[in-house]
Structure formats: C-alpha cells, structure tokens
N, C-alpha and C positions, 0 to 999 in steps of 0.2 A: 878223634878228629872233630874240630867247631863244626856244625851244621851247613858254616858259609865259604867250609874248602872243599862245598862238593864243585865250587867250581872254583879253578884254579884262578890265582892272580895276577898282574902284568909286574914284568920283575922292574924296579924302580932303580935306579941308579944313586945312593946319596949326595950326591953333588948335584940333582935335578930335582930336588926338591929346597922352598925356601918359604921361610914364616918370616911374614911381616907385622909387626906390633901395633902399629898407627894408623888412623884412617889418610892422610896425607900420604904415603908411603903405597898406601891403597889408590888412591887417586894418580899418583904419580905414575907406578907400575902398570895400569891401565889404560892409559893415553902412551905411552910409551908403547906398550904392544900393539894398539891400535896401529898406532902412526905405520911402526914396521911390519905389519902385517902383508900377506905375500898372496894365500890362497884363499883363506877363511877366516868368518868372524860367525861365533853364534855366541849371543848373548841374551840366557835365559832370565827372569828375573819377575818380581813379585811387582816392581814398579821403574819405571823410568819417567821422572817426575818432570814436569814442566814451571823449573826454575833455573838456577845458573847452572849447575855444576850438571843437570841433565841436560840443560842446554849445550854446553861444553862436550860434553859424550856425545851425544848427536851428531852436532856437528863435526866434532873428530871423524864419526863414523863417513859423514857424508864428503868429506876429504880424503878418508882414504879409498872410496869408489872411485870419487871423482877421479884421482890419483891413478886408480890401477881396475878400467872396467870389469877384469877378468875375476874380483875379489869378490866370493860368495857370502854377502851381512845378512846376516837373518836376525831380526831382534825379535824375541819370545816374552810378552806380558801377560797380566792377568786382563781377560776379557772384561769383566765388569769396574774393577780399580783404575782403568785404562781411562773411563769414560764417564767418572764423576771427581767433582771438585774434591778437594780437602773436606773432610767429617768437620760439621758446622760451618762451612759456605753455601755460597749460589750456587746452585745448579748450573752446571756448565759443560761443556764437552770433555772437561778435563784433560790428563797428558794428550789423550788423541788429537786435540787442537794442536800440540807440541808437531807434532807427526806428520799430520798433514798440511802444518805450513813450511815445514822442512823440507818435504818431498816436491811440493810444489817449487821452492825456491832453485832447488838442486837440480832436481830431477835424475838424481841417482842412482844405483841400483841395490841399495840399502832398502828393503824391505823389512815393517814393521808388523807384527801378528797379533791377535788377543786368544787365548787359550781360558775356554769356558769352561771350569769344573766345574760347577754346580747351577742354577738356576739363578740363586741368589748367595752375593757375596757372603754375605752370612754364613752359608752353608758349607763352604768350604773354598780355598783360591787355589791358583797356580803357586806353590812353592819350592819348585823346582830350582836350582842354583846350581852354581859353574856355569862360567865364561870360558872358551874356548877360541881362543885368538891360534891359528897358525897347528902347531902342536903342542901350544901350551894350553892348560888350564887351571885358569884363574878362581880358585873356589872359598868362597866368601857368605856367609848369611846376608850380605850390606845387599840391598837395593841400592839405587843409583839417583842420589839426589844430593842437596846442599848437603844435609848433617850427616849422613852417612860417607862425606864424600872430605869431610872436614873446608866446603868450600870456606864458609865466611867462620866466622867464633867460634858456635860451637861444633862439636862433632858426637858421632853415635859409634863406641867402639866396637868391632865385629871380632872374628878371627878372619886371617890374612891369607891362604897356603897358594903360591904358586907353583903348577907341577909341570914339570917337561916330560911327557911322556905320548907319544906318537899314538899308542893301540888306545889309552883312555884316550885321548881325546876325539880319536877316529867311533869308540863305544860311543863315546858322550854324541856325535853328530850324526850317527844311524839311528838312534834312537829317537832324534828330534827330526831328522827326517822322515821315517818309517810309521811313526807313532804319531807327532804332530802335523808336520805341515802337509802331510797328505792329508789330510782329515778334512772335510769340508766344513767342520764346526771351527777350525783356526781361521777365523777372518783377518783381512786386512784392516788393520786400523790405521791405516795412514794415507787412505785414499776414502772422499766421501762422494754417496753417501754410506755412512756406518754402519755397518751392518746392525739390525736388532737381533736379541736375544732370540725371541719368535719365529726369526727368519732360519736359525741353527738348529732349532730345537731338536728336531728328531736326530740330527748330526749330531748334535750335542751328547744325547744319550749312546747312541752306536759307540762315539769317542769314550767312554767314560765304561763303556763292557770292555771296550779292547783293552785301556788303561790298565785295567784291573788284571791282566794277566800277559802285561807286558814286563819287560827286563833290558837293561844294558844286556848285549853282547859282547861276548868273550871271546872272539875271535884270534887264536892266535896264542892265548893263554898259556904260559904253563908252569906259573911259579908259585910253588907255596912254601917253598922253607925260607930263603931269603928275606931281604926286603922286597915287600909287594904292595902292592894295590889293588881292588876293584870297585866296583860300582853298586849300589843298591839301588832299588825304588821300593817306595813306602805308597799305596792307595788303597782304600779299602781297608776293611776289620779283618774278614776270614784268609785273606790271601796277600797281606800285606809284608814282603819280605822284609824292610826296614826296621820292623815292629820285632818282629822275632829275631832280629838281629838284635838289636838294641836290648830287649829282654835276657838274649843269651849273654852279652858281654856283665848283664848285673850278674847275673845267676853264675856266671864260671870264673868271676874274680875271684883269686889266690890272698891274693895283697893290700891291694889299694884300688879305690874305685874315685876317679877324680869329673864333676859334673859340671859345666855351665851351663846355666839358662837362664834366659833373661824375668821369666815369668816363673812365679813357685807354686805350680800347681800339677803333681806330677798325677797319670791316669794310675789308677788303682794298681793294674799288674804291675808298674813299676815298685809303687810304693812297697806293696809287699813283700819284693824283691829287697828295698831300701832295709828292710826292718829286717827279713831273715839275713842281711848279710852282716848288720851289726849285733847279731843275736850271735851267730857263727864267731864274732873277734875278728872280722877285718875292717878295714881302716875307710872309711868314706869321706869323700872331703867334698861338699858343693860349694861353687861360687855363685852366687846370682847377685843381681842390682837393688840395691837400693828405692825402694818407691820412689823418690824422686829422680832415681835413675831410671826410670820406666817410661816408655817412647808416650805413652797415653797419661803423664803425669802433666796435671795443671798447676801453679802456684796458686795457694790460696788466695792473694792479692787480686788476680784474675780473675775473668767472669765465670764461672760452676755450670761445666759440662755433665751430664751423667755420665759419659764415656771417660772423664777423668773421677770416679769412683773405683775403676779399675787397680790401679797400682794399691789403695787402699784392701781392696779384696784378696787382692795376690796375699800383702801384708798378713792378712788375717790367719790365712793358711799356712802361711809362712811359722804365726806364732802359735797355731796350734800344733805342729810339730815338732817346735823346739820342744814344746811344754810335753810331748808324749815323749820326748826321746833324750830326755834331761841326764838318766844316767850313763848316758853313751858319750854325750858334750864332755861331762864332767868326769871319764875314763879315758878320755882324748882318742875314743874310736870314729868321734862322729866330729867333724869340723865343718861349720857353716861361714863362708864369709859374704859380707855385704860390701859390694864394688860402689864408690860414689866418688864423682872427683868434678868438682863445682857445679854447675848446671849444665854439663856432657848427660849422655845418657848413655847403654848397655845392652847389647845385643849378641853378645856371645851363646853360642850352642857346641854342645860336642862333648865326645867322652872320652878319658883316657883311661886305660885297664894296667894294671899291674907294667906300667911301664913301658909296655911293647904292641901294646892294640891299641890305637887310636882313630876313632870315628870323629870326622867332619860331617856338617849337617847343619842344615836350616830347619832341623825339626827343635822344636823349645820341649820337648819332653813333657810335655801336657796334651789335656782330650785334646783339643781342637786338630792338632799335628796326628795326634793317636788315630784319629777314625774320620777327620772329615776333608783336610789337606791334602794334595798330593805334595811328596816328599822323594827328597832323594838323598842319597850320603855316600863318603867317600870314606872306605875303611883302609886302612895304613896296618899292615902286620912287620913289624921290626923285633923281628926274634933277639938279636944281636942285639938292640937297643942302639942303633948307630944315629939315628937322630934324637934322641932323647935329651942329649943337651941343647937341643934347637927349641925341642917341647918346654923343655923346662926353662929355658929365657924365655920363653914365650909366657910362662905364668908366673915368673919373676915380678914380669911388666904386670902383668894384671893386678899382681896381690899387691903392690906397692899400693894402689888408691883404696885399699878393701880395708876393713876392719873383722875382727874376728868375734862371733856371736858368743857369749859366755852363757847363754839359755836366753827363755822366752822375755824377761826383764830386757834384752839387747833393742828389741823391738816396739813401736807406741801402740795403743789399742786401742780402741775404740771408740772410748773415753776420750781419747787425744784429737778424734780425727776435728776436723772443719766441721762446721756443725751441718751444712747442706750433706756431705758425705756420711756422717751418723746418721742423717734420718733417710737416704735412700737404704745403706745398709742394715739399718734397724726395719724398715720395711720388706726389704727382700728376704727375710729370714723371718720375720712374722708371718709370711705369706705362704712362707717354705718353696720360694722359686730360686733361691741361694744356689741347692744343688743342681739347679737346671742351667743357670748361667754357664757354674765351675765348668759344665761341658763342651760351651761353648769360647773357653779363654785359653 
C-alpha cells in the first residue's frame, strides 16, 4: 500500500469531476460560480492583481455579498506580492490599493487577507491553490489576473480541474480557517493602515511552526479502492508531505511517468528519481515551455531586465540534460516536448503516473517549491481509469502547440543568447553563484 492511503480518500463521483483546456473557459467557469454562489467563497491565491480581469473578480466577489449578506468571501494572498508594484516599477501599494478602494466603495462583507511565509518574498510565498465556491473546487495553478485570465490577447495556459465534491471542499475551508485566518500574522489588506511586516513578526513565526505540522482533514473519509481524492500540503524540507508524495509517485511508476512544469529545474531527489527510472525501461515523458514561453521571458527588442535572464537559465538546464540523457531520447524512453504557441505563455504543473494517479499542484517541481514555498496538491486515484479520457484530451490540447526535442541540438546555447544575458550568465558561473541561484528558481 502507497504511503498516502494511510489516510483514506473522499470517494469522487465521475461525473463530478471536469478539465477544462483554456484560460477563457477558466475565466468564464469562475465568474459563473461566483455569481451562483449561496454560502461560501474562499479564494486562495499567489496574487489577485490590480488590473481588469482582477478588477472583474473583485468586483464579482463584491456583488455577490452585496447580493446575499449571509455569503462567507474570504480572499487569501501572498502578504508581501499583495503590496508591491510589478518587478521593475514604482513603488506603490500595489494589489492592496485594489482592495482597499473596493472595500471602501462597497463596503461588503468580502474580506481580503495577506498570508506571510517568510520575511522576505524571496524567501518563499503563499502558494497554496484551489478556489472553493459553494461545494465546488475550482483547482488551477493561474493566479488571477489579465494573462492568466485570457482577458485581453494574450493568455498564460495553466491546467483547469473543477471538482464537486462536499468533504474536499469542507477539508479545503477548515484548513484555511483553523490554520490561517485564525493566525494573528494574516492581516487584513483591504483596510488601511497596512499592516507592516514588523508589526507580525513574532505572529509571523508562531504561523510558520504550526504550518509546518499542519494537514487537510479527512473527516468522513473512507475510500481507497474506487475513484477518490485527497488533499496534501507541502512546507518545510523534514516534514513536507507533498514532497514525499511527489517522490513516491517517480519511485513506484510501473509504466509511464508524464510531467509538466513550466520551469526545467528539477531538485536533486527528483532528478535521481528521473534517471533510476529511465535506467529501469520505463517510459518518461515531460512537457515544459518554451523560454519564451516562460512568464519572466523579455523580447530581445525590449529593455534587458536581469530577472529576464531567467528563462535563459532554465534553457541552460534544460540542455544539459538532454545532453546527459541522449541515449534514453534516442530509445524513445525519454520524451521531452517544448510547449510554444505565439507570444502565450506556460504554466502548467502536475503529474500523471501510469494512467491512474494523478497529482494536481502549483508546485513547478523545482528547489524553490521543494524547500521554501508553501504548497499544496490534489491527488486523484482512478484504479479503473474512468477519467483517463478526460486526462488524455487534456494533453491532446497541450501537445498540439509542443514540439518534440530530438536531443540537446533541439535547444540554443549560449552562444545564441542576447548578448546582455551572455554576459550576466557568463558571470554567474565565473563567480560560481550559478548553483546558488538554481535554489532559488
């Protein structure tokens, strides 16, 4: 028996579960739960950005209070991304300005929160996901803004899964109330003045020991042969269930090991995983984006960020693996494809195992996720394989914009890059702070 049926799962009904492909499809299902929404809304998230299509969720949110007083909204961000501009602007209040002139206008009962994991953003965010409208949850890696929301041109594909299922969604809202909004370090961002960092501190930490040995509840539990579902949380190195979850699904693939992530930098235990499993003859197939399918990708034409050096880095990783694991491509054990489709970008996470295990998740299978995010995931056990043709339209759609890597030739090097991104990554690896970064992407 996996390690992850010591605790039972909630039994899933197949006709209460649905993938959606698009970010529109995403945006639309969204505002439509909202609108009908009856008793609750929690909506957890990395950002709710102050532009249209945040502006639009907002204000949904703030109509359907208005609408029906008795509706408990709790919106859940990251404390510090809450309350600065875009990377490379003014200093500004950022979303929080969103927040508190919505609240002001309204005066609703749509309350807004910032959840502090670390000191500094750097060091690690809120990346907890799933939306929980009513008893459905809506679970998506997309934060909640224009591209991710496909408002205007372009869009930022995610994966889509909406679930109907009463006991997760009841887990998913004890959790956020028992763990977070009890916590004196989740301040209000939607009423000023703002809280500081300083003001939390000591809350901040107390928050961040419970984190570390907290869990969805399984209330009610009691299925594991069927179709089921449960919940994970991923914080911390030593006591990080998500991690060892993720580890056990490389380690006890049969079959077929299928990955997306939008970033190609996977932590070590992975990787090892990666290579004993094509060493053993089973079949691995990643999908990731393209560099300039990468959220932090600049066109060269553009002014030269260092924070757009990133997706070249990824690249880099990217081609020293092809090049270590060339006889595997070329036995068709190892299939890598590159997602690109015009100037969209790529955000897909998640893992499917031999057909019948599949992990949802906002973790990108890289350090920063491994050891300094919090994280959570939705694991899917279908013995039966009774959605498996849902899964598999589901990656239909993806593999259509992807190309397939034929080895490290498929990729540009170094050689190719812009010449400002040669010479910061010809510097960071002169300096040998290369590998200190990788832990931080």
């Amino acid at each position: 028996m996996a390690f992850w049926q010591d605790t039972p799962g909630f039994a899933l009904a197949v006709d209460n579960i649905q993938i959606l492909t698009d970010a529109k499809q995403y945006h639309d299902e969204l505002l439509s739960l909202i609108r009908q929404a009856k008793k609750r809304i929690y909506i957890t998230t990395l950002y709710l950005q102050n532009d249209a299509a945040g502006t639009e969720v907002l204000n949904a949110l703030h109509q359907a209070s208005l609408a029906n007083p008795s509706l408990d909204v709790n919106v859940l961000v990251d404390f510090h991304r809450a309350q600065r501009g875009l990377i490379g602007e003014e200093k500004s209040e950022g979303n929080a300005k969103l927040y508190c002139d919505a609240l002001t206008a309204t005066n609703s009962n749509v309350k807004v929160f910032g959840v502090p994991v670390k000191a500094k953003e750097l060091f690690g965010v809120l990346h907890l996901k799933g939306f929980v409208i009513d008893d459905t949850v809506l679970y998506s890696g997309a934060s909640l803004n224009n591209v991710y929301l496909h408002y205007e041109d372009k869009y930022r594909l995610d994966r889509y899964f909406v679930i109907k299922q009463a006991q997760l969604a009841d887990s998913f809202c004890l959790f956020t109330d028992e763990h977070l909004l009890s916590s004196d370090a989740v301040a209000r961002l939607d009423k000023r003045p703002l809280s500081k960092f300083v003001d939390i501190k000591v809350a901040q930490k107390q928050l961040m020991r419970s984190l570390k040995k907290a869990k969805y509840m399984s209330n009610g539990a009691d299925c594991n042969d069927g179709l089921n579902i449960r919940a994970f949380l991923g914080f911390g190195r030593r006591t990080n269930k998500l991690n060892r979850l993720i580890k056990s699904l490389f380690d006890t693939t049969e079959q077929e090991l299928v990955l997306y992530t939008p970033y190609f930098n996977f932590p070590a235990p992975l990787l090892r995983s990666l290579r004993r499993l094509l060493k053993q003859g089973q079949q691995v197939t990643i999908i990731v984006g393209d560099k300039t399918a990468n959220d932090f990708y600049i066109c060269p034409s553009q002014p030269f960020s260092k924070i757009g050096a990133l997706p070249y880095l990824y690249e880099t990783i990217l081609r020293k693996f092809l090049k270590s694991q060339q006889r595997f491509i070329k036995s068709g054990h190892l299939k890598v494809y590159l997602w690109k489709e015009g100037s969209n970008s790529f955000h897909l996470k998640g893992i499917c195992k031999d057909g019948h295990t599949h992990l949802l998740s906002g973790h990108n299978l890289n350090p920063r996720a491994w050891g300094l995010d919090i994280e959570n995931g939705i694991l899917i056990e279908d013995p039966n394989k009774q959605i498996l043709h849902e899964i598999e339209r589901e990656k239909r759609a993806i593999l259509a914009n992807c190309r397939l890597l034929t080895g490290p030739e498929g990729v540009e090097t170094l050689e190719d890059y812009p010449l400002p991104v040669k010479k910061l990554l010809g510097q960071a690896k002169r300096v040998k702070v290369d590998f200190i970064i990788k832990r931080f992407i």
